[in-house]
C-alpha positions as CSV (number, residue, x, y, z in Angstrom):
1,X,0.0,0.0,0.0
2,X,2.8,2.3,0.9
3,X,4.5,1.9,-2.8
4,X,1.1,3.1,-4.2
5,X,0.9,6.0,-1.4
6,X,4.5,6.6,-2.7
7,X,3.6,6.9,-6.3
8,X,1.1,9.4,-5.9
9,X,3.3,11.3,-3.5
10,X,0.8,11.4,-0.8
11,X,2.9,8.7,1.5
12,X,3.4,9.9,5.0
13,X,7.7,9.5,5.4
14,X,6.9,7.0,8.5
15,X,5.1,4.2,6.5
16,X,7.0,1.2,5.5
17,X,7.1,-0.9,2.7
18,X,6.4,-4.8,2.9
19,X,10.0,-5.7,2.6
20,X,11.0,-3.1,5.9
21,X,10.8,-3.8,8.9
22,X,7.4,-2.3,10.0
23,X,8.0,-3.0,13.5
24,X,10.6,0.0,13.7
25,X,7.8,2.5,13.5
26,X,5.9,0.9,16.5
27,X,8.7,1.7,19.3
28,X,6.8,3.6,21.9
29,X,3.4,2.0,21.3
30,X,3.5,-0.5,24.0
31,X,4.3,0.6,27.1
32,X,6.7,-0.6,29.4
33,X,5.4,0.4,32.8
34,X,5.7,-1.5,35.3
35,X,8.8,-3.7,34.8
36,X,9.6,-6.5,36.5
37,X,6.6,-9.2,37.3
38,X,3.3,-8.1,36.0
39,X,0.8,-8.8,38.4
40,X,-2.9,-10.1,36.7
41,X,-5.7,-10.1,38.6
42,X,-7.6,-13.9,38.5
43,X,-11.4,-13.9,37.9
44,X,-13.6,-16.2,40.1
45,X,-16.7,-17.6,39.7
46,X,-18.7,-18.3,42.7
47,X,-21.8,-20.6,42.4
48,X,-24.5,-22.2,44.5
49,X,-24.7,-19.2,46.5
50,X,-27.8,-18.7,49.0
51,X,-30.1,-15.6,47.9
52,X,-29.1,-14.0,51.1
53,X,-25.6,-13.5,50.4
54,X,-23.8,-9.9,50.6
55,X,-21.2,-8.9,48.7
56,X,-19.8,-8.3,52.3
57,X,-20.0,-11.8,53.0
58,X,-17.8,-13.2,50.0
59,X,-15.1,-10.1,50.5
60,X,-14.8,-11.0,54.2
61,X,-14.9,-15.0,53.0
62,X,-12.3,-14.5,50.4
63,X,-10.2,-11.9,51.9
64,X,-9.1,-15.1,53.9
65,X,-7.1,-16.5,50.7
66,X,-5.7,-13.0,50.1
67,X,-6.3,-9.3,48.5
68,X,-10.0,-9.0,47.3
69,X,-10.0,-6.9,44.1
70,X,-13.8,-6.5,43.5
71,X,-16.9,-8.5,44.4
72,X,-19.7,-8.5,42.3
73,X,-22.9,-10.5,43.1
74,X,-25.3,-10.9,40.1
75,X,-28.6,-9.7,40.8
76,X,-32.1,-10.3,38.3
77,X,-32.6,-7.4,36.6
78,X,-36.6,-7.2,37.6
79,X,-36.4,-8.3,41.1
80,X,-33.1,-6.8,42.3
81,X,-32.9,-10.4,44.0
82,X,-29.6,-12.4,44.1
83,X,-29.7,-15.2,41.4
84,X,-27.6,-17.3,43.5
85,X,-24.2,-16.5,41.7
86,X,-21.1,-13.8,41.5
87,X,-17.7,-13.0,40.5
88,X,-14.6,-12.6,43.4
89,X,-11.4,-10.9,41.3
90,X,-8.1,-11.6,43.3
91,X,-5.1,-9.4,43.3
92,X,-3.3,-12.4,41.6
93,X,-3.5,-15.9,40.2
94,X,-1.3,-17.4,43.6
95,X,-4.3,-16.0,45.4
96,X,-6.9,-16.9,42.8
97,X,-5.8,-20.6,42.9
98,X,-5.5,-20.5,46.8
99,X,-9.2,-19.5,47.3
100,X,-10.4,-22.0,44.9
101,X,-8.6,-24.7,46.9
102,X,-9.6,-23.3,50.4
103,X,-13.5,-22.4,49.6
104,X,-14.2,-25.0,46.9
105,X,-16.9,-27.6,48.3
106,X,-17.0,-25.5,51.4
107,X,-20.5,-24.1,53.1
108,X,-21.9,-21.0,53.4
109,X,-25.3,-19.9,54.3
110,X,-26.3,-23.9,54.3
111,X,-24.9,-23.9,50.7
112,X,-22.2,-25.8,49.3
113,X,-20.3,-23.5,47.4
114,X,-19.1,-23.8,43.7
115,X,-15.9,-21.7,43.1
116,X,-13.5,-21.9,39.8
117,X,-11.6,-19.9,37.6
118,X,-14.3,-18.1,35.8
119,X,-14.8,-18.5,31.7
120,X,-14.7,-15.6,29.2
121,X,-18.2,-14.0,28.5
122,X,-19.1,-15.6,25.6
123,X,-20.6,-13.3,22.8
124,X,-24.3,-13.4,22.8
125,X,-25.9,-12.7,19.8
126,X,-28.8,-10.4,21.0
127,X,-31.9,-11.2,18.5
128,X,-34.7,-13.1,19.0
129,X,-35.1,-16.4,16.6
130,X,-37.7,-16.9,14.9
131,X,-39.6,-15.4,11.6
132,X,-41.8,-17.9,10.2
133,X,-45.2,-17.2,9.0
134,X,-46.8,-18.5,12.3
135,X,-49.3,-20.8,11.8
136,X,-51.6,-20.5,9.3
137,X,-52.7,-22.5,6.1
138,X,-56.3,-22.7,5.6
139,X,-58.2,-21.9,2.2
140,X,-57.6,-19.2,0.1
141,X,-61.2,-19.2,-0.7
């Protein structure tokens, strides 16, 4: 693209042609901050919860393993109720894996709790199905 840029003489001087390295004009664009270990947060599920579980009560529960990050309990959207389920982020994966082993199969509330490494959101496609010509047939006549 950058030969045909060239030819017109509209090519900005910092494009690269496919045989250069292209990478030369990218110094800068990652950052470097923080050097040394990188420190990622680990995502938890939490399952089986009972519907009168705070977000208070999993923090002070998992604050036990190590540094709570963020708690978020998952609520219906018409009822404001709990729907038995949330999320517990850890400062890192060490921690992550620690709470799953200490809290995994463990009670709460007279539940047995379900806790894992949670799963990427999978995309959901928001339409309803459907279409058709719903029912119908009948004579024309």
């Amino acid at each position: 693209m950058s030969t045909v840029l060239a030819a017109i003489g509209n090519a900005p001087s910092n494009l690269t042609g496919p045989n250069e390295n292209a990478s030369a004009g990218f110094r800068g664009f990652c950052s470097q901050r923080g050097k040394g270990k990188r420190k990622m947060t680990t995502k938890l599920y939490v399952g089986n919860l009972s519907f009168e579980t705070s977000s208070n009560d999993l923090e002070t529960l998992f604050a036990k393993a190590g540094t709570v990050q963020s708690v978020s309990l998952i609520e219906d959207r018409e009822t404001g109720r709990s729907r038995g389920f949330g999320f517990v982020e850890m400062q890192t994966k060490e921690e992550g894996d620690a709470a799953i082993a200490q809290f995994n199969g463990t009670e709460l509330a007279g539940r047995t709790l379900k806790v894992n490494e949670a799963k990427p959101r999978e995309n959901r496609n928001g339409g309803g199905g459907g279409g058709g010509f719903g029912g119908g047939g009948g004579s024309r006549y």
